[in-house]
N, C-alpha and C positions, 0 to 999 in steps of 0.2 A: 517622639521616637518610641517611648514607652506603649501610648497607645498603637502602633504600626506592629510591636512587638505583642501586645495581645492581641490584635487581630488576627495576625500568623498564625497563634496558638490555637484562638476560635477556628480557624479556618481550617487548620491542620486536623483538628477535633473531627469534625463536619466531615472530612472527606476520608477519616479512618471510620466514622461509624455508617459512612454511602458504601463506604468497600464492605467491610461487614455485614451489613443486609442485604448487599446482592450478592453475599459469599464472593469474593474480588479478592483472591490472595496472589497481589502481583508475582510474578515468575521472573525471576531472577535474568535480568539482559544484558547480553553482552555489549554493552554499548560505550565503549572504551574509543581510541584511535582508532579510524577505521570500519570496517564493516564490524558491526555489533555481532554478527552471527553466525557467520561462516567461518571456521577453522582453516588454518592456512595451508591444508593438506594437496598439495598436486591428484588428481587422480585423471588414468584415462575414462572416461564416461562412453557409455553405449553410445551407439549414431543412430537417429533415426533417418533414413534416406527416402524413403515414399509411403505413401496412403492414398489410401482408393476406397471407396462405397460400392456395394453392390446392391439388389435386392431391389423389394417395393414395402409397402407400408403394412404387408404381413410378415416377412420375415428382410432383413437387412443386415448385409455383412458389413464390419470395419476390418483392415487388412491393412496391418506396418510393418513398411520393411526394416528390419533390424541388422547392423554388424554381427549381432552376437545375440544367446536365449537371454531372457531375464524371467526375474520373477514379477507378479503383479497384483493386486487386490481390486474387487470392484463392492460400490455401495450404490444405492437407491436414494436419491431427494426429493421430495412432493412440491406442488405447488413456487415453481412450474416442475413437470416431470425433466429429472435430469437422471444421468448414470457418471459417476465421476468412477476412475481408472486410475491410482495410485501407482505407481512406477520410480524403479532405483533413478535418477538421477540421470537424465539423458540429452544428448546435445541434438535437436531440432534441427533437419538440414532440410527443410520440406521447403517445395513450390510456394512461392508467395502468395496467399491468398488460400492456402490450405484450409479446408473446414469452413471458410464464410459462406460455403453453399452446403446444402446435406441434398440426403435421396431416403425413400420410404419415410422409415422411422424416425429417423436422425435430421431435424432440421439445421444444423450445426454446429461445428465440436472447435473447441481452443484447445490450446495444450502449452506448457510451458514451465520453469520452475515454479515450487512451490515452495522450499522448504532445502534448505541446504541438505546438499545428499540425495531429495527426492525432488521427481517433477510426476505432473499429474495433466489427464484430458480427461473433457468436461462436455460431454454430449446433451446438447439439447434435443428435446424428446420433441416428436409430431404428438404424441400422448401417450397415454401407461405403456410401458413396454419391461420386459427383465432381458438379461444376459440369457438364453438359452445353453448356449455354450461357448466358451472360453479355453484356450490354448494357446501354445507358441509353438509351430514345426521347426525344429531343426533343419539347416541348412540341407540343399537336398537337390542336385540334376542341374546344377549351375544358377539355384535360387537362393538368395539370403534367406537365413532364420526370420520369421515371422508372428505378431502376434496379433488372434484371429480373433474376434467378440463377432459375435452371432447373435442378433434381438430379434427377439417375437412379440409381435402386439399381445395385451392384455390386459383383462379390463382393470377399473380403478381398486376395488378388492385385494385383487392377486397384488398391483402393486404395493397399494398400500402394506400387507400384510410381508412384505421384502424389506419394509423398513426397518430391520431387526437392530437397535441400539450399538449393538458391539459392531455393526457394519458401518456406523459413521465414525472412524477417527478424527480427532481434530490434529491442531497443529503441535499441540506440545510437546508431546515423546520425542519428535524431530526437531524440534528449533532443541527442546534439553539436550539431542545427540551432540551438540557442538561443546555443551558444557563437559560431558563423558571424553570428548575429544581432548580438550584441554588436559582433565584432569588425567587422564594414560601419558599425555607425554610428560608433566609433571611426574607421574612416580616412575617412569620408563628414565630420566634421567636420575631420580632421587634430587632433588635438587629444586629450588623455585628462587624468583626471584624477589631483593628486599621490599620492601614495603617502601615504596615510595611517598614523600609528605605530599599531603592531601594541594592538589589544587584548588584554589578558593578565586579563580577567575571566574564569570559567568559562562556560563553554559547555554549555549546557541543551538537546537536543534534543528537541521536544515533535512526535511523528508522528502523527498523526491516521489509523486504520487503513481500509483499501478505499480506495474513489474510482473515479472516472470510470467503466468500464465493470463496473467490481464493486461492485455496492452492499452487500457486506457482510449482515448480516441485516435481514429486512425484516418490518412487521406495521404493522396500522391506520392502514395510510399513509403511515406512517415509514420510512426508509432507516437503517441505523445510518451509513452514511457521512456523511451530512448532520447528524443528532446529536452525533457523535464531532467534525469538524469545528467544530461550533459551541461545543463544551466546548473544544477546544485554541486555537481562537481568543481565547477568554475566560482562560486559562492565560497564552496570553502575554502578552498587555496587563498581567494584573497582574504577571508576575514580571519585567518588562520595566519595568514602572511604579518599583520597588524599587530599577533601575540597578545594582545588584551583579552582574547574568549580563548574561551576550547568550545571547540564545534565536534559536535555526537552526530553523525550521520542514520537516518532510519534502514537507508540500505546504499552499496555502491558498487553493483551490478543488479544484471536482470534478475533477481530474484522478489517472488510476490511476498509482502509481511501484510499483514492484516491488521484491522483500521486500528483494532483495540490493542495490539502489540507495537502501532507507533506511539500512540498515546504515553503507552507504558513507558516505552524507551525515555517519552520527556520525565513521565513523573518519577522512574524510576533515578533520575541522573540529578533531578532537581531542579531541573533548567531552568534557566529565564526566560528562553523566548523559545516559541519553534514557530517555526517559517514553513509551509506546505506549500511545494511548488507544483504546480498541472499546465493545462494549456485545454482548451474548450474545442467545441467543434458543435457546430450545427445540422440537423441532420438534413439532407435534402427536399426541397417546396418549403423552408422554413424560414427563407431568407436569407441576407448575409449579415454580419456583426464583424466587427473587427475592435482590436483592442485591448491593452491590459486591463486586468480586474480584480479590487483586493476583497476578502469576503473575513468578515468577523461573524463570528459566533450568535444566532437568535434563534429562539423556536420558533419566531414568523419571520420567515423569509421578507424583505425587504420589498423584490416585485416575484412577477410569474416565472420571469428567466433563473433568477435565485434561485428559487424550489424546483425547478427541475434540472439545477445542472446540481444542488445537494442533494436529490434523490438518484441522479444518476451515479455521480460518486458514492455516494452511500452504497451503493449496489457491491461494490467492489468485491464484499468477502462470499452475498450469493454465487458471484461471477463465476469466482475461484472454488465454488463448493465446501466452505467452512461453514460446517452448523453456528448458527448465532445464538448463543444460550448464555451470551452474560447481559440479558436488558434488562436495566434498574427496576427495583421496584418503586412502586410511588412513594414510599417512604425517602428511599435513596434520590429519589429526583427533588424531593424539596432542600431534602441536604447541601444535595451538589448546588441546587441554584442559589443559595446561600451562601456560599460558596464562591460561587463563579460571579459574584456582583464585584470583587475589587481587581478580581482578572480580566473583565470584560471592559475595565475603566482604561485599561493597561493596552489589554489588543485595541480599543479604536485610537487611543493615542498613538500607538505602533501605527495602525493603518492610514492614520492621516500622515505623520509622517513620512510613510514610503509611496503615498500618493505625489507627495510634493514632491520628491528625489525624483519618483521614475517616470513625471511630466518630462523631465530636462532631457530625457533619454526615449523613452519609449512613447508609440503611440495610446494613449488610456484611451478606454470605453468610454464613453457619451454618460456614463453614469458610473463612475472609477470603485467608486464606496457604494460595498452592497451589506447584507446577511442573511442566512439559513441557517439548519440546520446542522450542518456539516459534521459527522461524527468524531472525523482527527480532528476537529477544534476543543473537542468535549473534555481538555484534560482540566478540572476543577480550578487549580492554583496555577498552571502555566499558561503566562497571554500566549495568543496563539491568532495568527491569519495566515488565510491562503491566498495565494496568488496564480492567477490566470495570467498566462505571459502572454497570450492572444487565442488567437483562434482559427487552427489548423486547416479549417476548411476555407478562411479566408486566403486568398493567392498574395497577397500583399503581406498577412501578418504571417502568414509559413515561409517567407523566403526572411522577413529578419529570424524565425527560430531557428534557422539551419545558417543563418550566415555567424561566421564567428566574431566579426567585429561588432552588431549591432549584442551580443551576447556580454562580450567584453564592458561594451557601453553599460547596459542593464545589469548585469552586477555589481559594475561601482556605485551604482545608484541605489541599488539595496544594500550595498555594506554601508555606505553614509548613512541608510537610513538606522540602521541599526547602530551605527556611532551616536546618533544625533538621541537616539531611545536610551541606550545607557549613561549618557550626557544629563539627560534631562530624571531620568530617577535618580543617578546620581545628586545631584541641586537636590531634587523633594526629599531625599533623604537625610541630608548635611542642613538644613534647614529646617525637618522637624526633630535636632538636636536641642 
């Protein structure tokens, strides 16, 4: 036990001096009961009701119809060229399939929450292009208020030279507006509540992958965000039901959290285990797969299909338009993998056991146990797998994601598994006494 106990401390060492050289001063999360980071405040939110493209690949208008004026920010991304669109917080009532097609300039635009409070759209560029002009008309002749962006081609220069630093916000200021929230209704009553004794159950982090303005993979109508959501909501009820964990949710609605703010969430909470749930999809002439799939943590992916569904996840926070400016230095990457040797013993013990559980239930891949990459695996000290519940583009594995009994089946099968994982460290623990 003693030796278990300085290992902690080595390791705990290791992963304060990987945070320290990559400047890594985790941010304080709300990751309590509940959605970690959304304030519990009612608010009516703007309507988006339609969007249109106009134009060709010299000038090209975007044009949304609004309930009401708002305000908005726009920035410039290089490689690929994008324009992302900052906006208060807006409820999405658009045509399905809005933006998977563009015209001129604009080869396709997302849109969706981003950030409790705020949501954002994410225009993929045909190439260099800026905001020429930007507005919102006031209602006006029996036409909803409107907000107008106007692009002009231009060359890689002018772009680049638009990339002005203060015009890339990241997500902080906003995920911190929730903490500002808390704390006004705290002095708005004078009053807080006691300090509750600490729970000392293990702490299960169950991240439900994409969200808000990343839908993740998508086929016959289905979002895998919304899928995957509805499986981890069903996860914690039951292993919540049991009262042996507290489960910390990464998010529970559609809102996007970025890969290094779930991570956070586990190490900030201390967890034992986090659980990443998604659902795959193939792209079209690429075949068909079907099948669950659990993935642990490697920097060589396992096979071909591995590395490209981690670098496709991995895309997630480009997706979304968050600058990526926390990558380790090579200092910090030897720390962490120093590190991540007795967490990595831990995730494939986890993964073998939720392979045996969720045979009895679900149909697995032809190859169940894989790894990559995968950035929400990367937290140092917390085992960590994902799991691929199937594969969307399969017609066989998308009618069990949508059916709620094969659902019901496939959670009990990962809450046993995760019974059967603190069962068994429990034993290696009481035995290196």
């Amino acid at each position: 036990m003693a030796g278990r106990a300085n290992h902690r401390v080595l390791l705990a060492a290791a992963v304060v001096c990987a945070a320290a050289m990559c400047g890594l001063a985790p941010a304080a999360v709300r990751a309590a009961e509940g959605d970690p980071l959304r304030p519990s405040v009612a608010v009516n939110f703007p309507i988006a009701s339609d969007v249109r493209l106009a134009g060709d690949v010299k000038q090209t208008r975007f044009i949304l119809d609004l309930d009401r004026n708002i305000q908005f920010r726009a920035f410039a991304l290089a490689d690929p060229y994008r324009v992302v669109v900052d906006l208060p917080q807006v409820t999405f009532q658009l045509a399905a399939g809005a933006g998977t097609t563009g015209r001129g300039l604009i080869k396709a635009f997302r849109y969706g929450l981003v950030m409790p409070g705020g949501s954002r759209i994410v225009f993929d560029l045909a190439g260099p292009a800026k905001i020429e002009k930007s507005y919102v008309l006031d209602a006006a002749n029996g036409q909803p208020p409107r907000l107008v962006l106007e692009f002009e081609a231009v060359d890689r220069t002018t772009f680049v030279q638009s990339l002005a630093v203060e015009g890339r916000p990241d997500l902080r200021p906003a995920i911190g507006a929730a903490d500002t929230v808390a704390t006004a209704a705290v002095e708005a009553t004078g009053t807080a509540k006691p300090a509750e004794p600490p729970d000392k159950r293990p702490v299960v982090v169950i991240d439900p992958g994409h969200g808000g303005i990343d839908n993740g993979t998508q086929a016959s109508g289905e979002s895998e965000k919304n899928l995957v959501l509805g499986f981890a909501l069903a996860l914690r009820d039951r292993v919540e039901k049991a009262g042996k964990y507290r489960v910390v949710m990464t998010r529970t609605d559609d809102t996007f959290i970025p890969l290094a703010d779930r991570v956070r969430i586990a190490r900030n909470q201390s967890a034992a285990l986090l659980v990443s749930i998604h659902a795959d999809a193939l792209p079209r002439g690429e075949g068909d797969a079907r099948g669950a799939t659990i993935y642990t943590l490697s920097d060589k992916a396992s096979d071909a299909e591995a590395e490209r569904l981690a670098e496709l996840e991995n895309r997630a926070d480009a997706i979304a338009g968050v600058n990526l400016t926390e990558e380790p230095t090579d200092v910090a990457d030897i720390l962490i993998d120093l590190a991540q040797r007795e967490t990595r013993t831990f995730s494939n013990r986890f993964a073998r056991l939720l392979k045996n559980e969720m045979k009895t239930t679900a149909r697995m891949h032809k190859h169940p146990l894989k790894s990559a990459g995968f950035k929400v695996l990367k937290a140092p000290d917390v085992p960590s797998v994902l799991i691929e519940l199937g594969y969307v583009s399969n017609k066989s594995d998308l009618e069990h994601l949508v059916s709620d009994n094969w659902r019901s089946r496939t959670v009990g099968s990962v809450a046993q598994a995760i019974d059967a994982f603190f069962a068994k460290r429990m034993v290696s623990a009481g035995s290196a006494n």
